[in-house]
Structure formats: structure tokens, C-alpha cells
C-alpha positions as CSV (number, residue, x, y, z in Angstrom):
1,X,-79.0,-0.3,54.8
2,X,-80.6,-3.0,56.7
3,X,-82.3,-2.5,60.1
4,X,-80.3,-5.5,61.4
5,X,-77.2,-4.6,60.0
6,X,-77.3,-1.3,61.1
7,X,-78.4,-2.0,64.5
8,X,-75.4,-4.3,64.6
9,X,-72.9,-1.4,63.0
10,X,-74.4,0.8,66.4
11,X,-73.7,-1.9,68.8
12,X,-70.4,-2.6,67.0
13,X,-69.4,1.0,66.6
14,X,-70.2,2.6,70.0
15,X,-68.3,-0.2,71.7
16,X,-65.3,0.1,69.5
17,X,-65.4,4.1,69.9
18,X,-65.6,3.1,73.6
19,X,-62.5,1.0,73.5
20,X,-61.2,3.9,71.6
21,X,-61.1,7.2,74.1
22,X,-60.9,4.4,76.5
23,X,-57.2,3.7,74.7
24,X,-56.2,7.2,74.4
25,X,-57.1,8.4,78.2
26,X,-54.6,5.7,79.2
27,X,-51.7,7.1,76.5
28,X,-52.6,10.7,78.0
29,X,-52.2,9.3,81.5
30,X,-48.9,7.1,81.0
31,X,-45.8,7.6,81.5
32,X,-45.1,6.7,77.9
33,X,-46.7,10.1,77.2
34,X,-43.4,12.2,78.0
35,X,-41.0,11.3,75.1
36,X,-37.8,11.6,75.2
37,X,-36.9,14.0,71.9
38,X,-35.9,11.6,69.0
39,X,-32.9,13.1,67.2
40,X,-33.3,12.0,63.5
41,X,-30.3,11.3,60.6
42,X,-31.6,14.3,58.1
43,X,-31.1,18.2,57.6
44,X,-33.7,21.4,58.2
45,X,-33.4,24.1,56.0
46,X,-34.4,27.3,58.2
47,X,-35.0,30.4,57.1
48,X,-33.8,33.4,58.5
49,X,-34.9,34.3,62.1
50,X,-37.7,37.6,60.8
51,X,-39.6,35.2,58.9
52,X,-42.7,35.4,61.2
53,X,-43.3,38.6,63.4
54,X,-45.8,38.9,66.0
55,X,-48.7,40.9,65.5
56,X,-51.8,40.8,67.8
57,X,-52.7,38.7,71.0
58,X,-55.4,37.8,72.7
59,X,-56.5,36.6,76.1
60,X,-59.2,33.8,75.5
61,X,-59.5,33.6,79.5
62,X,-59.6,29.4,79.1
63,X,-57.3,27.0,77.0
64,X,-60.1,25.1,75.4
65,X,-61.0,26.9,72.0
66,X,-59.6,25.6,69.0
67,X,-59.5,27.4,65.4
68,X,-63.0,26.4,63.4
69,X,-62.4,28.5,60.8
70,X,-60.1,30.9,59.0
71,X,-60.5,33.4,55.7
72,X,-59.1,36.6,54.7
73,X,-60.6,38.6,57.0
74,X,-62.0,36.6,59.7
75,X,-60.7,34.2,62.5
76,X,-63.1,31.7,63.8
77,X,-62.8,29.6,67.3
78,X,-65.1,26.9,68.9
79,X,-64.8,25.2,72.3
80,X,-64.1,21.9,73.0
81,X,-66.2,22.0,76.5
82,X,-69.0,24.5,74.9
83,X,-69.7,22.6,71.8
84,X,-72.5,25.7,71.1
85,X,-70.2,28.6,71.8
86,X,-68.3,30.3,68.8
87,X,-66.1,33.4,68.5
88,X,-65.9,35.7,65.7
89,X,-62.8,38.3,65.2
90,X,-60.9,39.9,62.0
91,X,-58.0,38.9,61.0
92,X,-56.7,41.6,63.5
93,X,-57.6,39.9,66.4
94,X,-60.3,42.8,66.7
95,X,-64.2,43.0,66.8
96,X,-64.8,39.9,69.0
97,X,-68.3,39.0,68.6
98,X,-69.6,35.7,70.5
99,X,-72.3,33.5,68.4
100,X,-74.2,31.2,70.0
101,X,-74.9,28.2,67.5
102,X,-78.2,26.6,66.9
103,X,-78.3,22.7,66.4
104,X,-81.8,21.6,64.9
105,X,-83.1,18.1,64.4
106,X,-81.4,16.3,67.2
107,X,-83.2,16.0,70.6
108,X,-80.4,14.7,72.6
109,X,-77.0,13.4,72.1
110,X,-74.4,10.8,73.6
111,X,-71.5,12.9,74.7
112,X,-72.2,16.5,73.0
113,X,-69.1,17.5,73.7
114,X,-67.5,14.8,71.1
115,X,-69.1,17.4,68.2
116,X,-66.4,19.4,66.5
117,X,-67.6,22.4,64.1
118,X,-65.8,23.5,60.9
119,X,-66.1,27.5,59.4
120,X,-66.2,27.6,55.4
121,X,-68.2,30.4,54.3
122,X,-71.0,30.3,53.1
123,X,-71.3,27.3,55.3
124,X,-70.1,25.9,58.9
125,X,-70.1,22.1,59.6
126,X,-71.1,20.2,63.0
127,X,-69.6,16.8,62.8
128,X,-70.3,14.3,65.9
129,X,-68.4,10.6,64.9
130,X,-71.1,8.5,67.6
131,X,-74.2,10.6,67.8
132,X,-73.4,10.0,64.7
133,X,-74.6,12.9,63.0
134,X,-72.9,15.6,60.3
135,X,-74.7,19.2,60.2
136,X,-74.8,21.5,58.1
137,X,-76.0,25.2,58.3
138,X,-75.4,28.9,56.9
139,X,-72.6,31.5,58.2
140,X,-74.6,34.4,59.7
141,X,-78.0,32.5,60.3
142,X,-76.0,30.0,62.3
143,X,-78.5,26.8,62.9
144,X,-77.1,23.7,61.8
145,X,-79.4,20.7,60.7
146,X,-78.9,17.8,59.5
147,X,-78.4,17.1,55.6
148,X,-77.3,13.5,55.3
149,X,-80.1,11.3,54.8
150,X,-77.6,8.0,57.4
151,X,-74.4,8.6,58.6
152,X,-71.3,6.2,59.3
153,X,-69.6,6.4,62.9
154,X,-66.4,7.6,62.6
155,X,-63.5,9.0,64.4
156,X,-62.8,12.1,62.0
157,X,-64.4,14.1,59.9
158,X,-63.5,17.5,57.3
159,X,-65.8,18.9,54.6
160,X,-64.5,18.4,51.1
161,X,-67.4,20.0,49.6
162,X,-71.1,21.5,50.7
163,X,-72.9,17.9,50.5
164,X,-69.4,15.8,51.6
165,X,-67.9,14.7,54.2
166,X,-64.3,12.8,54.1
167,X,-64.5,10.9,57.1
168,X,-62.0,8.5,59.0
169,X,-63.6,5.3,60.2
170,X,-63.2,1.9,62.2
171,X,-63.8,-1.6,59.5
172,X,-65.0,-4.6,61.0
173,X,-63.6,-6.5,58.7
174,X,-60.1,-4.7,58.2
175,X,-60.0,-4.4,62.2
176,X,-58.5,-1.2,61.0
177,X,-59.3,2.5,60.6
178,X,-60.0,3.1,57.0
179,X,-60.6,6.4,55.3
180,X,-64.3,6.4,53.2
181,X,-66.3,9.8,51.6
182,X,-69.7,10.1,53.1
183,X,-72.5,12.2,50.6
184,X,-76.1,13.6,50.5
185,X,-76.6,11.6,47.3
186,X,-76.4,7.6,46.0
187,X,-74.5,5.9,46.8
188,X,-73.5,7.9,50.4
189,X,-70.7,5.9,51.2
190,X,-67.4,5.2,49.7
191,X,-64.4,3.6,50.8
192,X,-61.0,2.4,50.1
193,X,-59.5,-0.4,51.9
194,X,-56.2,0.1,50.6
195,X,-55.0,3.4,51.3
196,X,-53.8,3.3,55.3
197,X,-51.5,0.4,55.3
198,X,-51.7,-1.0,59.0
199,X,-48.2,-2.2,60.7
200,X,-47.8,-3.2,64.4
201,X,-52.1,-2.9,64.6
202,X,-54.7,-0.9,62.8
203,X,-55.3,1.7,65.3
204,X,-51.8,3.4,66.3
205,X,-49.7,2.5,63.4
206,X,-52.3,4.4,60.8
207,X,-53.5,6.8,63.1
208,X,-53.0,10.6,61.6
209,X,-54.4,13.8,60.5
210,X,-57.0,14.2,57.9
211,X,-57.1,17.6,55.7
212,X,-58.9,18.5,52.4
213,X,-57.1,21.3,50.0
214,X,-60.2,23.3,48.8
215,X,-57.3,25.2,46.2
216,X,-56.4,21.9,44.9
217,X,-59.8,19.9,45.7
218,X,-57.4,17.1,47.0
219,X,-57.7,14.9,50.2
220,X,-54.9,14.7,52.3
221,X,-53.5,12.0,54.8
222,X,-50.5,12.3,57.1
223,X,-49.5,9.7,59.7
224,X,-48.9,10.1,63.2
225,X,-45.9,7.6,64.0
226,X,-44.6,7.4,60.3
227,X,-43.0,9.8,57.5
228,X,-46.0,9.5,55.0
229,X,-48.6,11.4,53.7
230,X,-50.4,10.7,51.3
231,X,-53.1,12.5,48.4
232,X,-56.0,11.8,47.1
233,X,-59.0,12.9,44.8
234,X,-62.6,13.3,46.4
235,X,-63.4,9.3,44.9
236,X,-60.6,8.2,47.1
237,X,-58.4,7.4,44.0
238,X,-54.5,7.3,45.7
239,X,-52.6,9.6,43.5
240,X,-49.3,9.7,45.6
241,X,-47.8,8.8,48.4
242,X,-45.1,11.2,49.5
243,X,-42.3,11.2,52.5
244,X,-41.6,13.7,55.3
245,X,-38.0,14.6,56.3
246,X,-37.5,12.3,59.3
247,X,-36.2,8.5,58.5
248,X,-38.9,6.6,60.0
249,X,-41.3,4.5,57.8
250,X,-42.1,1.9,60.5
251,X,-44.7,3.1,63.3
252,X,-42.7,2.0,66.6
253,X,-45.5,1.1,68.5
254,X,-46.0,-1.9,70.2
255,X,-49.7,-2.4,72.4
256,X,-51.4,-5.5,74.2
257,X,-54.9,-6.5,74.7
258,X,-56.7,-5.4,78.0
259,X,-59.4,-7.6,78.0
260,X,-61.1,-6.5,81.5
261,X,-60.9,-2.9,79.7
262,X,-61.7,-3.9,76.3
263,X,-58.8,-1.7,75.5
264,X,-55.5,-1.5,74.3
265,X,-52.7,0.1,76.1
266,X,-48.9,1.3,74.5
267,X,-46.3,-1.0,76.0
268,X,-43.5,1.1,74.5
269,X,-42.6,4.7,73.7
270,X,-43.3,5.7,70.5
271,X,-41.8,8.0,68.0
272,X,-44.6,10.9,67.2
273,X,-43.1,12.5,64.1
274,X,-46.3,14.6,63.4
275,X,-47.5,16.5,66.1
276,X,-49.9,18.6,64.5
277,X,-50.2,20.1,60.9
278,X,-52.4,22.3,58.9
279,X,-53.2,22.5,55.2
280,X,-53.4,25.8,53.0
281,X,-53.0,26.3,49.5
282,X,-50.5,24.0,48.0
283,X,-48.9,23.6,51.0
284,X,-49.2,21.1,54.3
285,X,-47.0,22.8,57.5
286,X,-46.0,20.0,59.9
287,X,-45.5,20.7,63.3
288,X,-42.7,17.9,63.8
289,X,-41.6,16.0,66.9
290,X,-38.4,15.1,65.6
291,X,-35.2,17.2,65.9
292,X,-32.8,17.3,63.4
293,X,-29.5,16.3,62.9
294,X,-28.4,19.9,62.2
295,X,-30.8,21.6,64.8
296,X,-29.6,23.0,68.1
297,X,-31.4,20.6,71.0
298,X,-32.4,23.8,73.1
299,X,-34.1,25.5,70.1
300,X,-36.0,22.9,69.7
301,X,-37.2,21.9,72.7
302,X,-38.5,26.0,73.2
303,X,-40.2,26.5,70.2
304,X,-42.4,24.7,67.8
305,X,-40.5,23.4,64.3
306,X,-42.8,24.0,61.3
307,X,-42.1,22.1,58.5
308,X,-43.1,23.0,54.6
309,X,-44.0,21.1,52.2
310,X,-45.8,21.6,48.0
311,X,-48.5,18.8,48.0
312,X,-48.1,19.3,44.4
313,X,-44.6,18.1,44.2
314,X,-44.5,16.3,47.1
315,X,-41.2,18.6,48.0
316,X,-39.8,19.6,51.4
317,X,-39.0,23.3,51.1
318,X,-38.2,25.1,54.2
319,X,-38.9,25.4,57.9
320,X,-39.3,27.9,60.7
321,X,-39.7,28.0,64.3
322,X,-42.7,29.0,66.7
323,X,-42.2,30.8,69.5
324,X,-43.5,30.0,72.6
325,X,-45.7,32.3,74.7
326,X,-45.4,32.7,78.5
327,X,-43.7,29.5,78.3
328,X,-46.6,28.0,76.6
329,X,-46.5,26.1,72.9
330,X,-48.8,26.1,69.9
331,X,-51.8,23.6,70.6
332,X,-53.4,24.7,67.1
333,X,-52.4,26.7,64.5
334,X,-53.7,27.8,60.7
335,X,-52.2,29.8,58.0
336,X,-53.9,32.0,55.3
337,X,-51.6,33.9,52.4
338,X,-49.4,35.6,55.1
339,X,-51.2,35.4,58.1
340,X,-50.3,33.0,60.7
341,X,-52.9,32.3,63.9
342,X,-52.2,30.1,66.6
343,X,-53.6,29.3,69.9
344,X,-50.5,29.0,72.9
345,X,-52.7,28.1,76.1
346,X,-55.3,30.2,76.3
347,X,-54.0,33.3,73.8
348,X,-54.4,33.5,70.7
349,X,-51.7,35.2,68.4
350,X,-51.3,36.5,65.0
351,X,-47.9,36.3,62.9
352,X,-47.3,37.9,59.5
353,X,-45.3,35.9,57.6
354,X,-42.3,38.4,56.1
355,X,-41.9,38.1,52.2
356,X,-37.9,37.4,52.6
357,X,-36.2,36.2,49.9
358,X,-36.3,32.7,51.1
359,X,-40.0,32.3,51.2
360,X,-41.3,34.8,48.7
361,X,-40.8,32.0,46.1
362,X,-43.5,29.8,48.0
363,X,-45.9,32.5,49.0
364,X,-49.5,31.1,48.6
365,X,-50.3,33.7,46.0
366,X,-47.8,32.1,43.4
């Protein structure tokens, strides 16, 4: 890359990531922010009420950890405000150890707290979108160091393997995020222009949550404001777009320019049919925001709807409900085989998931 372009891409991209959290602290402060709940025109399919069971909790003290990490036999959490801090437990919720994280190769950064860390043994990942920088280091040693030889600013980053990044990013030229593949080896970048489709603008209306499927070594894409995901190989090839339960395929969101701000603000109320998801095996659980049209209001407005889906079908299957704790939702949650973790405030709480005769037939082991 050029010096001048890539001085320009800095200027460009820091201002734009600017206008960015500028944009969402004004969503998280307006009243547009408390939806009304959205009843849609489809059916849930529950299954019966023992299909989780609580198992362990735990008092984090502070309600800003977030699950880094989850295997077999370990639980992993970083913290949003203490990018250097990370927790260690078994699957038990037992054996806390605290790690504190080494970050080599970087004298100082803009806005350390922007770095988010990802556990996948033998590795973990440090990913900071306007440093920018992606790290890499070695579970147990824990110093992480850079291994990209440049890096594209982006917005959101996962690991798809130990020298790639898929990363979400804003284009210049698409005035649009865009999803591209960063690597440790030529050519580094890759993108694909034509995989989020914009609507109202290219910021809201393709905004969403980025996974990668290690199990099926697939990259996964699921809208915020829309009932789309879609799948992808590790080149970015499309190789399915798929639909979620609820009915809506256009992104109500409507936003004007702030100029003084250089901003954009949300002039109406949209509809967020993902809230949050998570990836595991074959299958992508979707923590929806919209109830259905055979779902009690008060059930859903207590707990947190999980919907499942096969990535490999692109099938709905089932879904179940969350429980909240001390009045408190799931901010994050992760599943592995039949364990469930999720963190509600500050606790975090463990679920086996009961082999019933509904679900056995989409355990993670078939």
C-alpha cells in the first residue's frame, strides 16, 4: 500500500469510526432506544419447559465481562473496561483463576478499551478495529503480538483460522460496511462488495453479527434489522442466503445527516429482530426481538427467546426460553454440546441442556 493512500485510509477511517460510536451513543441515549415489542405474523415451535436446567452461578462483582472463550472444559471472560484482565474457570463455574494478558509490540494505543480478545486454544486473539491492530498470542504463555504484517480499520473482527481474520469494515467507495478476510500472507486483503446489500443507508440497514463455524469452516452473517443470514466460505464466495422466522426483509430504519456532528441520528423506531446470537456446531441460536404470533406477551417480555437454526440446511428447528436472573436478562451467551453459559448482569450461569426427545435429534454431537 501506498504511503499516501494509506495515510488518507487513516484520516478517512478514524473520522468515519468517529462518526460511528458518535451514531450509536446517540441511539443508546434516545428515546427510540425503548421499543415497543413488535408482534410478528409466524409460529415458535417450543420445546418443553425442562429443556435447559440451571446449574452453577457466579458473582462476577461488575457487569462488564463478556465470554472470550468457550471449550469443553473451560469458560473464558474478558472485560470490556480492563481490556488486560481475563478470567479462567471450568466448565463448572469452579477453579477461577485471573490472567493478566500481555500485549507486545504496541507502545500506546487510541482508545484501549475498543480492543476485544477472542479464546481458541492453542491460541487467543486481541483485535482493536482503529489502533488498528489484530494480535495474536499462545493460551498459557498469554502475550499477544502482532502477526499481520498492515491491517484494515474495521468495526468487527473473528478469527477464522490462526493467520485470518474475517473482519467487517467501512468502503469509501460503497459508503457502506462491507465484509473483507484480512491474512498474514499475499495478498492480505480480500473483499466482496456484494454480499451486504444496503437499503435505507449502508450503516444501519446492513449492520449485524459476524460468526465463523470452525466445525463447518464457514463464515456467517446475520442482520440486525432484517430476517437474513447469510454463509460463506473463508474466500468470501456467498453460498446461501437463508431467512429467519420473523416477516421482515426490509430494515425499517430511517436516519438524517447531522452535519455539526458529523453523525447520523435514527429518526424512527426500528424493528431489531436479532438481538444477539451465537454460533456452535451446525447451529446459529438467535436471541430474537420479535414475539410471535403464537407466544404469550408476558413470557416474552421476562425471558429471553432463543431461536435454532442448521446452517447446513438453512432450517428453523426449535426454540426455548431464557430465564431471567434477579430480574436481569442475558447480555451474552455461548453454547458448547450441552452446556449453556450466559452472563445476566453481573453473574454468570451455567445451563445443561436436557437430551428430551425434542432436541436429542439436534444435539451437536449428531
Amino acid at each position: 500500500m501506498k504511503k499516501t493512500d494509506k495515510k488518507s485510509m487513516i484520516l478517512l477511517s478514524l473520522c468515519t469510526l468517529g462518526m460511528l460510536l458518535v451514531l450509536v451513543g446517540l441511539y443508546a441515549i434516545s428515546p427510540l432506544n425503548n421499543r415497543e415489542i413488535y408482534r410478528g405474523s409466524f409460529s415458535r415451535d417450543f420445546t418443553p419447559e425442562n429443556t435447559i436446567i440451571q446449574k452453577a452461578i457466579l458473582d462476577l462483582g461488575v457487569n462488564s465481562y463478556y465470554i472470550s472463550g468457550l471449550t469443553e472444559d473451560e469458560v473464558y471472560l474478558s472485560n470490556y473496561t480492563a481490556i488486560r484482565h481475563l478470567l479462567r474457570m471450568n466448565i463448572s463455574l469452579k477453579d477461577t483463576q485471573h490472567i493478566q494478558l500481555k500485549i507486545k509490540g504496541l507502545d500506546s494505543v487510541v482508545r484501549s478499551q475498543q480492543f476485544r480478545t477472542k479464546i481458541e486454544p492453542p491460541y487467543f486473539y486481541m483485535a482493536h478495529g482503529i489502533a488498528p491492530a489484530l494480535l495474536r498470542g499462545k493460551v498459557d504463555q498469554w502475550e499477544a503480538h502482532r502477526f499481520m504484517p498492515d491491517s484494515i480499520y474495521f468495526t468487527s473482527a473473528v478469527p477464522i483460522d490462526s493467520n485470518a481474520f474475517a473482519v467487517r469494515y467501512y468502503s469509501k467507495t460503497q459508503d457502506s460496511y462491507e465484509l473483507g478476510v484480512e491474512t498474514a500472507e499475499s495478498p492480505y486483503f480480500r473483499y466482496n462488495h456484494n454480499l451486504l446489500q444496503k437499503q435505507a443507508e449502508g450503516f444501519f440497514s446492513v449492520d449485524g453479527m459476524l460468526h465463523y463455524s470452525k466445525d463447518l469452516d464457514k463464515i456467517i452473517y446475520l442482520y440486525k434489522y432484517r430476517n437474513e443470514y447469510m454463509l460463506m466460505d473463508k474466500k468470501l464466495n456467498l453460498l446461501k442466503r437463508y431467512n429467519t422466522l420473523d416477516t421482515i426483509s426490509q430494515a425499517n430504519v430511517q436516519v438524517k445527516k447531522v452535519n455539526s456532528e458529523n453523525s447520523f441520528e435514527l429518526t424512527s423506531q426500528p424493528a431489531l429482530t436479532q438481538r444477539m446470537s451465537s454460533v456452535s456446531g451446525k447451529y446459529l441460536y438467535i436471541n430474537s426481538g420479535v414475539l410471535a404470533q403464537n407466544e404469550d406477551e408476558d413470557q416474552f417480555t421476562k425471558n429471553s427467546v432463543v431461536d435454532v437454526y442448521d446452517l447446513t440446511k438453512g432450517e428453523y428447528l426449535l426454540s426455548f426460553y431464557l430465564p431471567p436472573y434477579k430480574n436481569k436478562g442475558i447480555s451474552d451467551f455461548k453454547i458448547i454440546n450441552n452446556k449453556l453459559i450466559t452472563i445476566q448482569d453481573q453473574y454468570l450461569i451455567s445451563y445443561d441442556i436436557l437430551n428430551s426427545s425434542l432436541f436429542q435429534n439436534y444435539t451437536l454431537n449428531n
